[in-house]
DODRENLUM-834547 format. One record per residue (C-alpha): residue number from 1; residue in one letter; x, y, z. Coordinates in nm, 2 decimals, padded with zeros to 4 digits. Example, Ala and Ser with C-alpha at 12.3 -4.5 7.8 and 13.67 -1.06 7.14 Angstrom:
BEGIN
+-----+-----+--------+--------+--------+
|   n | res |      X |      Y |      Z |
+-----+-----+--------+--------+--------+
|   1 |   A |  01.23 | -00.45 |  00.78 |
|   2 |   S |  01.37 | -00.11 |  00.71 |
+-----+-----+--------+--------+--------+
This chain:
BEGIN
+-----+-----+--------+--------+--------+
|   n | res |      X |      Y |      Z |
+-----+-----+--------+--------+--------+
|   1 |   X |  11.73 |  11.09 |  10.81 |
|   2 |   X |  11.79 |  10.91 |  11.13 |
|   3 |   X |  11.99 |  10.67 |  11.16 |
|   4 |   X |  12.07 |  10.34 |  11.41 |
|   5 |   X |  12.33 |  10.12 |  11.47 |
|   6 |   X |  12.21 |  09.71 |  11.43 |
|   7 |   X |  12.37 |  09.57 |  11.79 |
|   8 |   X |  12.48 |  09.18 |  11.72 |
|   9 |   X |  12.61 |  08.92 |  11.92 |
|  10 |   X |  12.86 |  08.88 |  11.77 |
|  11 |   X |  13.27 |  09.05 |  11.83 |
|  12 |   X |  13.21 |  09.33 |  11.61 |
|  13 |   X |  13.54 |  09.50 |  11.46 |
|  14 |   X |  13.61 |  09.91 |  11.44 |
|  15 |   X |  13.76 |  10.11 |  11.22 |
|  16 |   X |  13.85 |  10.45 |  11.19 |
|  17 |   X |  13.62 |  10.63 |  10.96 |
|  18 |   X |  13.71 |  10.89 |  10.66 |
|  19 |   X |  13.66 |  11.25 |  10.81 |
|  20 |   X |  13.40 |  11.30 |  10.51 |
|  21 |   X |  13.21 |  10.96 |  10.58 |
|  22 |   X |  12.82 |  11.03 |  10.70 |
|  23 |   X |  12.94 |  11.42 |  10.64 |
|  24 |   X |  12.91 |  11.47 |  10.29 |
|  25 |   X |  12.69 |  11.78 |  10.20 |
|  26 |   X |  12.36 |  11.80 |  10.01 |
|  27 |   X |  12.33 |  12.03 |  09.68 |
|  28 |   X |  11.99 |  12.09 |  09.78 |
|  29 |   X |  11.64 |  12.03 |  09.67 |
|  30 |   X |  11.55 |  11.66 |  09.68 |
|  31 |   X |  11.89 |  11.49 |  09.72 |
|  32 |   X |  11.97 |  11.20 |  09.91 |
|  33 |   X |  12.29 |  11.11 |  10.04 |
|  34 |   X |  12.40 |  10.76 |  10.15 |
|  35 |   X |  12.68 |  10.54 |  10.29 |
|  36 |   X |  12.86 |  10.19 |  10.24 |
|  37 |   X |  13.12 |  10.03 |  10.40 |
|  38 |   X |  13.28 |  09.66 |  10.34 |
|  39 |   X |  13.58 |  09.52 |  10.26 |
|  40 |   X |  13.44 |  09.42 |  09.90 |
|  41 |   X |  13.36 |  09.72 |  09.72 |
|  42 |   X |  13.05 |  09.58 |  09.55 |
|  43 |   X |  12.90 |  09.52 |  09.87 |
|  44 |   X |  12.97 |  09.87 |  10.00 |
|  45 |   X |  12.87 |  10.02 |  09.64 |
|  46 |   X |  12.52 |  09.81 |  09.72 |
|  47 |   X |  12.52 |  09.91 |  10.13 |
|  48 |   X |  12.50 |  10.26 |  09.98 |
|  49 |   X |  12.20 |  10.22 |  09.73 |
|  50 |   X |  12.03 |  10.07 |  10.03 |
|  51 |   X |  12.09 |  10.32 |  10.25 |
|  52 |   X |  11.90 |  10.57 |  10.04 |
|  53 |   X |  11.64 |  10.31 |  09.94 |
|  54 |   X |  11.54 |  10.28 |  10.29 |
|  55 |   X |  11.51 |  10.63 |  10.33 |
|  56 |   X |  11.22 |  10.67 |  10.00 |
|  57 |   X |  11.09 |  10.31 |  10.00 |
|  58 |   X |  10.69 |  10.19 |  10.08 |
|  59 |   X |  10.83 |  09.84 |  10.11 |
|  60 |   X |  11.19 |  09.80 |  10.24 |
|  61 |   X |  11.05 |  09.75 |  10.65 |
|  62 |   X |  11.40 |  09.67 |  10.76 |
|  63 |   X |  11.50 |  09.85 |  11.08 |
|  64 |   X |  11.89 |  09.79 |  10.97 |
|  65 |   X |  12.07 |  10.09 |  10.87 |
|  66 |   X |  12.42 |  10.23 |  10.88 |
|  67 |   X |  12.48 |  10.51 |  11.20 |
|  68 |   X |  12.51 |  10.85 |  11.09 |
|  69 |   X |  12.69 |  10.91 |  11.41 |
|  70 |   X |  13.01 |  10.69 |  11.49 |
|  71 |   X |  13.18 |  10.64 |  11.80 |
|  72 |   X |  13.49 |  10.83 |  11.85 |
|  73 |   X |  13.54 |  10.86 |  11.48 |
|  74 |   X |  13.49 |  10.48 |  11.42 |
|  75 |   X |  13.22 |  10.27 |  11.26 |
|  76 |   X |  13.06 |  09.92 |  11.26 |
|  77 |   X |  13.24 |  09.67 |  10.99 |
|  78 |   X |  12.95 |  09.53 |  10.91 |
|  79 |   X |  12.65 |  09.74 |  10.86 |
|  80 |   X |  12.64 |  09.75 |  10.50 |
|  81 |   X |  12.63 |  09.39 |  10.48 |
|  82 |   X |  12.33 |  09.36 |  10.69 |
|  83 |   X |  12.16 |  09.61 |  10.49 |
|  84 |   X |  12.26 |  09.38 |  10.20 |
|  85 |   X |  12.13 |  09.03 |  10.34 |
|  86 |   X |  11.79 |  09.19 |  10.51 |
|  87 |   X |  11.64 |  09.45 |  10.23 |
|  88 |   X |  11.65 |  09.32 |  09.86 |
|  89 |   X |  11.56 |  09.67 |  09.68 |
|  90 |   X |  11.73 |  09.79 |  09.41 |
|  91 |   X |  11.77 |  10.17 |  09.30 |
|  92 |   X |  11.86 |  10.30 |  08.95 |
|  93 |   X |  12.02 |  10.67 |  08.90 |
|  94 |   X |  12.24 |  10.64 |  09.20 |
|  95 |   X |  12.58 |  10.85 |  09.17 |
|  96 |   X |  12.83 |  10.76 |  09.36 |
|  97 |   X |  13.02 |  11.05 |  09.42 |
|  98 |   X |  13.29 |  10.97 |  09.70 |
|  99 |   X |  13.47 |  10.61 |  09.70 |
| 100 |   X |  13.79 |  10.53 |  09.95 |
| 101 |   X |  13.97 |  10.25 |  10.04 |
| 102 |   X |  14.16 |  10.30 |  10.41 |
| 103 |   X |  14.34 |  10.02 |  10.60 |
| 104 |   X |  14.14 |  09.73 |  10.36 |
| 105 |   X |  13.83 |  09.91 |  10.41 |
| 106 |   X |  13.58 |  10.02 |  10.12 |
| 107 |   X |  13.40 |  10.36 |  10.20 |
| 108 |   X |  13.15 |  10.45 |  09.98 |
| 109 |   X |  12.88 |  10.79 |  09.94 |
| 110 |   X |  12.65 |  10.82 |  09.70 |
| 111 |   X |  12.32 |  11.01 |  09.61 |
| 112 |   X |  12.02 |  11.02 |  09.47 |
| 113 |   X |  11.78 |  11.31 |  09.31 |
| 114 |   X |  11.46 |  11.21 |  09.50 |
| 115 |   X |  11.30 |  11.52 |  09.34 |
| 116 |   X |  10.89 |  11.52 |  09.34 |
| 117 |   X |  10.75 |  11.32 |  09.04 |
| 118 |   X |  10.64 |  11.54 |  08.84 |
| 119 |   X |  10.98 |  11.77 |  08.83 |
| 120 |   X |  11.18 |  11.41 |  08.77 |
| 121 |   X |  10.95 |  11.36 |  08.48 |
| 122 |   X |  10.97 |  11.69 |  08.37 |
| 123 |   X |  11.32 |  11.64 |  08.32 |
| 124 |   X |  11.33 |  11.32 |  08.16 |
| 125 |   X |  11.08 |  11.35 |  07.88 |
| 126 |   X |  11.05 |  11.44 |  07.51 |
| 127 |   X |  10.88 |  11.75 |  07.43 |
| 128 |   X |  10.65 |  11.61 |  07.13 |
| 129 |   X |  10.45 |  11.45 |  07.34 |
| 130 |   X |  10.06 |  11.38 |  07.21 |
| 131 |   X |  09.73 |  11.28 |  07.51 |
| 132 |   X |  09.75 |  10.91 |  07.51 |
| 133 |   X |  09.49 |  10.69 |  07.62 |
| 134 |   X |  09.48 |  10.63 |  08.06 |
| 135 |   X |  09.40 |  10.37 |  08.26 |
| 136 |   X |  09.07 |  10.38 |  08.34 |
| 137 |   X |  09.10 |  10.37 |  08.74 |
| 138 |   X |  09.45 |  10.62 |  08.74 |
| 139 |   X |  09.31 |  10.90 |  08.55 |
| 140 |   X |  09.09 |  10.95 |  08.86 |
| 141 |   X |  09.38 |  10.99 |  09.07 |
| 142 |   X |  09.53 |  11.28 |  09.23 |
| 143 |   X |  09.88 |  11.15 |  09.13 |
| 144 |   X |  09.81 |  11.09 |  08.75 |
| 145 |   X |  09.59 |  11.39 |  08.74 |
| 146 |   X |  09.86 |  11.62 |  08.87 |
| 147 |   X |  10.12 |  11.50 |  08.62 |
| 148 |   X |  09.90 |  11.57 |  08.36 |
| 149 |   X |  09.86 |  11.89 |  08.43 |
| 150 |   X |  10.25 |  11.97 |  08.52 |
| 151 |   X |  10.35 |  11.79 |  08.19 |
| 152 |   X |  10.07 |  11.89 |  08.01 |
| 153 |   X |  09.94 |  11.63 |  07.85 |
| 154 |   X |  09.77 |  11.26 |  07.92 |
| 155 |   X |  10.02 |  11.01 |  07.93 |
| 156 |   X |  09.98 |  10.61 |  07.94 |
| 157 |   X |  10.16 |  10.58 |  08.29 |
| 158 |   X |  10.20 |  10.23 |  08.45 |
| 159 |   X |  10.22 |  10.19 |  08.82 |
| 160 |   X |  10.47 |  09.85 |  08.83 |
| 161 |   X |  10.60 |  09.68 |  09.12 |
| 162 |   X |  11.02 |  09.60 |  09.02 |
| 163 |   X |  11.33 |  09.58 |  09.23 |
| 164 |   X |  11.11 |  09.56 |  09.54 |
| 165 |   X |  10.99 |  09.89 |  09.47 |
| 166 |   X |  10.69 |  10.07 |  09.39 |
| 167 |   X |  10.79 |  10.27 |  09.05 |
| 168 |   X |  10.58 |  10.46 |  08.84 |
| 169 |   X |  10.68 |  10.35 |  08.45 |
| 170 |   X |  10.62 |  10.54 |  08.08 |
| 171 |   X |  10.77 |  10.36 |  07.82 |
| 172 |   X |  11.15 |  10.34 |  07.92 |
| 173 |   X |  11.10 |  10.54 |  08.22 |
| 174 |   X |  11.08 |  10.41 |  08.60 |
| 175 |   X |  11.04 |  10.64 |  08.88 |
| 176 |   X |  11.08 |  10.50 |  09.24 |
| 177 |   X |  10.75 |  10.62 |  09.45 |
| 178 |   X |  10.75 |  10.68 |  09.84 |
| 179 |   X |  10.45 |  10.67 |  10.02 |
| 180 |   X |  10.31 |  10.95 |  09.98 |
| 181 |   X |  10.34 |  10.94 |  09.59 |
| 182 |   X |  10.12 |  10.59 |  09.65 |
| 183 |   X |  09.89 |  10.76 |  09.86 |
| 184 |   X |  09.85 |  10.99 |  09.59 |
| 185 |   X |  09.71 |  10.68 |  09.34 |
| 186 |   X |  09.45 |  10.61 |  09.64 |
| 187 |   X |  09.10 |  10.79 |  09.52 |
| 188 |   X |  08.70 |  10.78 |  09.54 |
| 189 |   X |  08.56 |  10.64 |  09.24 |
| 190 |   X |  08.20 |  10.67 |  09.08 |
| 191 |   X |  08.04 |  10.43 |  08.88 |
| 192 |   X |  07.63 |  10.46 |  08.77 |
| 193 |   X |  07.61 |  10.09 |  08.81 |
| 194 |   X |  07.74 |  10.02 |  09.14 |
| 195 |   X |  07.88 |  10.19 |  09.46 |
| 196 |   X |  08.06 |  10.08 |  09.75 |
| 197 |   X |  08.03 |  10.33 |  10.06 |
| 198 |   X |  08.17 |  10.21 |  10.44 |
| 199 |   X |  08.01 |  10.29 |  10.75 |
| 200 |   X |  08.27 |  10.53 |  10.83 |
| 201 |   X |  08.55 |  10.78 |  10.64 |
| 202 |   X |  08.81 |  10.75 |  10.97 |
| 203 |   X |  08.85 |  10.48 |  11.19 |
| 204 |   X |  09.03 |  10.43 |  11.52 |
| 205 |   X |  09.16 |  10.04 |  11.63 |
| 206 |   X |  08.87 |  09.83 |  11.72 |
| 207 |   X |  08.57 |  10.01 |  11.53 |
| 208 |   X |  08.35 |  09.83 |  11.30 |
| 209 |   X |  08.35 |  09.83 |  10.96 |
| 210 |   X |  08.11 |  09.71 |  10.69 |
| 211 |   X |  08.00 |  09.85 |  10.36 |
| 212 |   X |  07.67 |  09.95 |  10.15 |
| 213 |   X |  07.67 |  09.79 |  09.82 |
| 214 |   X |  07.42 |  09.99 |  09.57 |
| 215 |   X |  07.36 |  09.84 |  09.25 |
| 216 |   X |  07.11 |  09.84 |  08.94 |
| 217 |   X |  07.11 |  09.48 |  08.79 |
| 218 |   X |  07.19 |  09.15 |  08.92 |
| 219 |   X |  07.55 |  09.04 |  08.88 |
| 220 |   X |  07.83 |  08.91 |  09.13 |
| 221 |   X |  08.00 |  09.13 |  09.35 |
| 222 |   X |  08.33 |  09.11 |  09.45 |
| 223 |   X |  08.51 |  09.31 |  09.68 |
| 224 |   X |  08.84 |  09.39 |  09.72 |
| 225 |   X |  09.09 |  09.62 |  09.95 |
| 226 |   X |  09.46 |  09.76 |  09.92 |
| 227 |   X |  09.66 |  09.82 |  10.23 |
| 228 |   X |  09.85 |  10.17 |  10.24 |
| 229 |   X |  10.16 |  09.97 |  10.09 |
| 230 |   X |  10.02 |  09.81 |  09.84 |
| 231 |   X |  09.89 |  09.50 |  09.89 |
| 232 |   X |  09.57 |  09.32 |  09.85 |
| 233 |   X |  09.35 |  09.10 |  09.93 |
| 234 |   X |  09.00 |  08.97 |  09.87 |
| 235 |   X |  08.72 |  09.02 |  10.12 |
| 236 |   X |  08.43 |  08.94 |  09.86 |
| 237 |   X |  08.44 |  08.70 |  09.55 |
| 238 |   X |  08.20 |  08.69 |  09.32 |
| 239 |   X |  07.86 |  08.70 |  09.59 |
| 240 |   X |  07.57 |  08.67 |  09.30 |
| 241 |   X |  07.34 |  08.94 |  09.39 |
| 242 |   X |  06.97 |  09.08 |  09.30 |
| 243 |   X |  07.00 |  09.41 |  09.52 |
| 244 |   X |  07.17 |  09.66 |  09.70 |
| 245 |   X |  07.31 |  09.53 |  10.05 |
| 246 |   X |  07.51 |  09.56 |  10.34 |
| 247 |   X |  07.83 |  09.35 |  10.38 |
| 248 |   X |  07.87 |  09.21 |  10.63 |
| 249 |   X |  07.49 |  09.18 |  10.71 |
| 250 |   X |  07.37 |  09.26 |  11.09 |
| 251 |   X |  07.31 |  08.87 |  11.09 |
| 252 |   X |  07.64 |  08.75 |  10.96 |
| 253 |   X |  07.87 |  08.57 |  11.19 |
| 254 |   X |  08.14 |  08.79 |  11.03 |
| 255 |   X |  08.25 |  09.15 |  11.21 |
| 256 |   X |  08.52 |  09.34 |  11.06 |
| 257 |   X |  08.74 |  09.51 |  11.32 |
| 258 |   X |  09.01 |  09.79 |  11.26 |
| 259 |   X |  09.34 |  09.70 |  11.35 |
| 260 |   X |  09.62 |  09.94 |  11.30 |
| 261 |   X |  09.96 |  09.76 |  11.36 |
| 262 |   X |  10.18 |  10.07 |  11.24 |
| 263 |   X |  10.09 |  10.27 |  11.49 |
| 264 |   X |  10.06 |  10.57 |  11.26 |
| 265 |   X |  09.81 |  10.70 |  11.06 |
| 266 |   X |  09.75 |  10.49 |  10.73 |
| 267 |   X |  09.48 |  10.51 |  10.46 |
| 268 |   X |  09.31 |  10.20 |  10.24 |
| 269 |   X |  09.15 |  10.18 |  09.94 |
| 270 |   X |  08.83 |  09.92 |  09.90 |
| 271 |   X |  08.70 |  09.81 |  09.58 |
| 272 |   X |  08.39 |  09.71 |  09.42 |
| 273 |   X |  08.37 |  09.53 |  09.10 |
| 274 |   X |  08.01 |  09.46 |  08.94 |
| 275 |   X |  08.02 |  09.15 |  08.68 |
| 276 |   X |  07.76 |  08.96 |  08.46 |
| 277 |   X |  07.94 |  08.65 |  08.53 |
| 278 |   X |  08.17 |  08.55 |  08.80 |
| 279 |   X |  08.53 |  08.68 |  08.74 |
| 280 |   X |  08.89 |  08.52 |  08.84 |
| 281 |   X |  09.06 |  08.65 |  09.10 |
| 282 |   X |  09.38 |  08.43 |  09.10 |
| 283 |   X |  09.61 |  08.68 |  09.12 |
| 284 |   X |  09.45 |  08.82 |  09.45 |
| 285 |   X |  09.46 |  08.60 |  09.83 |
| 286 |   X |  09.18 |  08.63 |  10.04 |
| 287 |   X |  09.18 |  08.78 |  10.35 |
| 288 |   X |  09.20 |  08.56 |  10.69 |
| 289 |   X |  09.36 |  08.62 |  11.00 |
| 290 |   X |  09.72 |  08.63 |  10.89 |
| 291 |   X |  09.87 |  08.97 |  10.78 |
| 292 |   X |  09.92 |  08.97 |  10.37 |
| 293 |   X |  10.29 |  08.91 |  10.30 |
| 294 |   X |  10.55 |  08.99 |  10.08 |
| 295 |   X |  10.36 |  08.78 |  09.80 |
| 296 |   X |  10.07 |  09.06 |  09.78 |
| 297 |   X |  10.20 |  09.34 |  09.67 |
| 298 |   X |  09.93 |  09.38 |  09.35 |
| 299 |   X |  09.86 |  09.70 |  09.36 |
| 300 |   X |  09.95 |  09.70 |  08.99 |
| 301 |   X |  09.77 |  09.39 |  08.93 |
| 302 |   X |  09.46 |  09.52 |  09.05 |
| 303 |   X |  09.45 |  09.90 |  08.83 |
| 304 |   X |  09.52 |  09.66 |  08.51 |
| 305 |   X |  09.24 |  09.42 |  08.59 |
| 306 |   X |  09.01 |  09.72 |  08.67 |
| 307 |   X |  09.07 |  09.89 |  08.28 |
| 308 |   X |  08.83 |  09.63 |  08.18 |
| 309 |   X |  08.57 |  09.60 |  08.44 |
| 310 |   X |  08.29 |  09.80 |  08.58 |
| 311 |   X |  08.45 |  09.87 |  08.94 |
| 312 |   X |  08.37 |  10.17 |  09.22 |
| 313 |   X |  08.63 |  10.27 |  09.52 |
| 314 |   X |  08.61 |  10.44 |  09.84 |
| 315 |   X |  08.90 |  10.53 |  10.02 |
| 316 |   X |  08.90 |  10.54 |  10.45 |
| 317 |   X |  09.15 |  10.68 |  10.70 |
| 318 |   X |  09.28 |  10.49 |  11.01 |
| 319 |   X |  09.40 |  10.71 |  11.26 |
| 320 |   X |  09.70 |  10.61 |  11.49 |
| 321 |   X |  09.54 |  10.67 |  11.84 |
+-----+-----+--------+--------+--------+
C-alpha cells in the first residue's frame, strides 16, 4: 500500500517515531495494517481506521494518507488529523493491536481481515441456513451468484450504502466491499419484454454512445446508468413509446460522448425499465453536464426499485487509453 505524505503550508512539527510504527507485520492472507498518530488518542484510534479504509474503499477519493516511510525516523504531527477532517468513512472489526504514547504523542496500529467475501461470510454465519428469496436484479450477479454457491445456499443479501461505504448486509451482518466486489454486482440482464443494447461493449474517450431499445407493447421507457462507484443518474424518464428505437436518434440534437476522468479502466452498468404507466424517479438526478456528486450514490436504491419492475441491463467497458 503506497503511501504519501500531505505537504501544508503550514510549520509542521516532528517527532521521533516508535521503531515498530509503519513496521508492524502482517499474519497473512487478507490483513490490513494501519497507522494513527495525534496527541488525542481518539483521533489517532480514528487516523488508523482511516488509514485502512482508504486502502479497501470505492468511495473515500481522498489523496491524504499517513507516510509509510518517515524521515530520519520522524513523522508528520498531523496526518491523522487530516485523514480525519477530509474522509468521513467508518470501518467496523478493526483491532487495534499496538497503542503508545511517547513524548505526548499517541501512536496507534491497527488491522483489519479484508478477506474475500465469501471466506468473511463463511466465517460469520449460522450453519442452519434454508434458500431465501433474492432480489430479483442480484441473483443475476456474479457476486451473489458466487456466494451462493460458496455458502451453499440462496440468501436475502442487501447491497446498502452506510458509513460512506459500500457494504454488503444479511440480517446483522455488514461486509465493507472494494471495487472489485462492486464490479462483481455489475451484470447483463434479459428480460422477454424489453432490451437495452449500446452501440458498443468498450469504449475509448470521445466515442459515441447510444442505445437500441426493443420492446413488445407500448409503455414508457426510462433509462438509467450507474457509474463504476456507484452512483446514478437518469438519462431517460418515462419516454411513452409504441416501438423499438434508438436513443439518441440520428436526428436528435443530443450526442453522448465517453469521457473517462479516472484515467483507468472503469466499467458502467445502463438500465432499462419498461412501465405501463409512468414511474417516479425521485430518488434518482438526471444527468447534465456536471459530474454526479456525493449525493448519488444509489446504487442500492436502484436494485430495490428494480425487485418490482420489469427492467433489462447491459454493462460496457471504458478503457483508459
Amino acid at each position: 500500500m503506497k503511501k504519501i505524505f500531505l505537504i501544508l503550508l503550514a510549520p509542521i512539527l516532528l517527532f521521533a517515531t516508535p521503531s515498530w510504527f509503519f513496521h508492524l507485520k502482517h499474519d497473512g492472507g487478507g490483513e490490513i495494517i494501519g497507522y494513527g498518530m495525534d496527541e488525542d488518542l481518539k483521533k489517532a484510534k480514528q487516523g488508523a481506521i482511516l488509514d485502512i479504509t482508504n486502502s479497501i474503499s470505492v468511495s473515500v477519493s481522498s489523496s491524504i494518507d499517513i507516510s509509510s516511510s518517515d524521515i530520519g525516523g520522524r513523522a508528520k504531527q498531523d496526518s491523522s488529523m487530516n485523514l480525519h477532517t477530509v474522509s468521513k468513512a467508518v470501518l467496523s472489526g478493526v483491532e487495534f493491536i499496538k497503542i503508545e504514547n511517547e513524548d505526548g504523542m499517541w501512536y496507534v496500529g491497527a488491522k483489519y481481515d479484508n478477506s474475500p467475501l465469501d471466506v468473511k461470510l463463511k466465517k460469520l454465519l449460522p450453519k442452519n441456513l434454508k434458500d431465501e428469496k433474492q432480489n430479483a436484479y442480484l441473483k443475476h450477479t456474479w457476486g451473489i451468484q458466487k456466494l451462493n454457491s460458496k455458502i451453499g445456499k440462496k440468501l436475502n443479501y442487501e447491497l446498502v450504502r452506510k458509513n460512506n461505504l459500500w457494504q454488503l448486509e444479511y440480517k446483522e451482518f455488514l461486509i465493507p466491499m472494494n471495487q472489485e466486489d462492486l464490479y462483481k454486482l455489475f451484470a447483463d440482464v434479459k428480460n422477454k419484454k424489453i432490451s437495452i443494447k449500446a452501440n458498443k461493449k468498450i469504449y475509448k474517450e470521445n466515442d459515441e454512445m447510444y442505445f437500441y431499445i426493443k420492446h413488445k407493447k407500448m409503455g414508457y421507457i426510462s433509462i438509467l446508468y450507474v457509474e463504476h462507484n456507484g452512483k446514478v443518474g437518469i438519462l431517460l424518464a418515462n419516454k411513452k413509446s409504441y416501438k423499438s428505437f434508438r436513443y439518441p436518434d440520428k436526428k436528435s440534437e443530443d450526442i453522448f460522448r465517453i469521457a473517462n476522468p479516472y484515467k483507468k479502466t472503469i466499467k458502467e452498468l445502463y438500465v432499462a425499465i419498461h412501465s405501463t404507466r409512468p414511474i417516479n424517479l425521485y430518488e434518482f438526478e438526471n444527468v447534465s453536464e456536471n459530474t454526479l456528486d456525493e449525493s448519488n450514490y444509489n446504487f442500492h436504491k436502484l436494485i430495490t426499485r428494480l425487485d418490482k419492475l420489469n427492467f433489462c441491463t447491459f454493462v460496457i467497458k471504458i478503457s483508459e487509453h
